[in-house]
N, C-alpha and C positions, 0 to 999 in steps of 0.2 A: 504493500500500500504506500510505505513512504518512498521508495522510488520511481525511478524516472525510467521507463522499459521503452519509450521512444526516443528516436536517433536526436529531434530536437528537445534543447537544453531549455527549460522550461524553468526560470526564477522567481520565486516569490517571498516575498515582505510579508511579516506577519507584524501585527501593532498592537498595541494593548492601551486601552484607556481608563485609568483610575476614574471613576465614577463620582469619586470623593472630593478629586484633585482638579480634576480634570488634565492630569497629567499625561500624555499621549508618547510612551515611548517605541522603538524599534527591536522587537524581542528576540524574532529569528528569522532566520533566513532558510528556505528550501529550493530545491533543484525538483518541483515539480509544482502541476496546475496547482489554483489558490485554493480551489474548493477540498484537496485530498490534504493538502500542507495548512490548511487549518482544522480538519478533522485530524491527524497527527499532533498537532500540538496542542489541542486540545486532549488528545488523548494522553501523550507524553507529561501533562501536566496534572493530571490524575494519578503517574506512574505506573503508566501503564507503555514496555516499551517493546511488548511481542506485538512486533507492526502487520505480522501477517492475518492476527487478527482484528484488527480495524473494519468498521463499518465502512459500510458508503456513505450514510447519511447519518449523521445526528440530529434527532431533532431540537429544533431550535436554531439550526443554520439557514441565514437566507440569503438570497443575492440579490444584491442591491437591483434598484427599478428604474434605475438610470444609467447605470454602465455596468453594461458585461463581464461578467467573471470575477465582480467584486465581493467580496464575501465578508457576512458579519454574521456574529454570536456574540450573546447579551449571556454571561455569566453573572446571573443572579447575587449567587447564594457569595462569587467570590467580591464584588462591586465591580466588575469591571467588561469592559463590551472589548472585542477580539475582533482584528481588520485583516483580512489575505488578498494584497494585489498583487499582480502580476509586478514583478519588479523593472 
């Protein structure tokens, strides 16, 4: 799930926003689409890091309604909402 099994090199930014803060940092970075490299770090931050078994979908993941392949999660319970672009 967390890698890249296509010949192109697919980058993406993962961001995280303090809810509290509104502090907006750059957490990680993946060499694959946004929508699977923000299911992976959201997984990986659970501790959870047997990537084979990864969903495809979490719910509560949605892509933005204005640009393609933008990807957000609203983590509740930790304050903070979760951004995957394309780099």
């Amino acid at each position: 799930m967390c890698q890249n099994v296509t010949e192109e090199i697919v980058m993406t930014s993962i961001f995280e926003m303090n809810e509290k803060t509104g502090k907006i940092d750059r957490v990680a970075s993946y060499s694959i689409d946004p929508k699977k490299a923000l299911i992976c770090y959201i997984m990986q931050s659970r501790k959870n890091f047997n990537t084979w078994e990864y969903p495809e979908h979490i719910e509560g993941i949605r892509e933005s309604r204005t640009v393609s392949d933008h990807w957000y999660f609203d983590d509740i319970p930790n304050n903070r909402i979760l951004a995957s672009y394309p780099a």
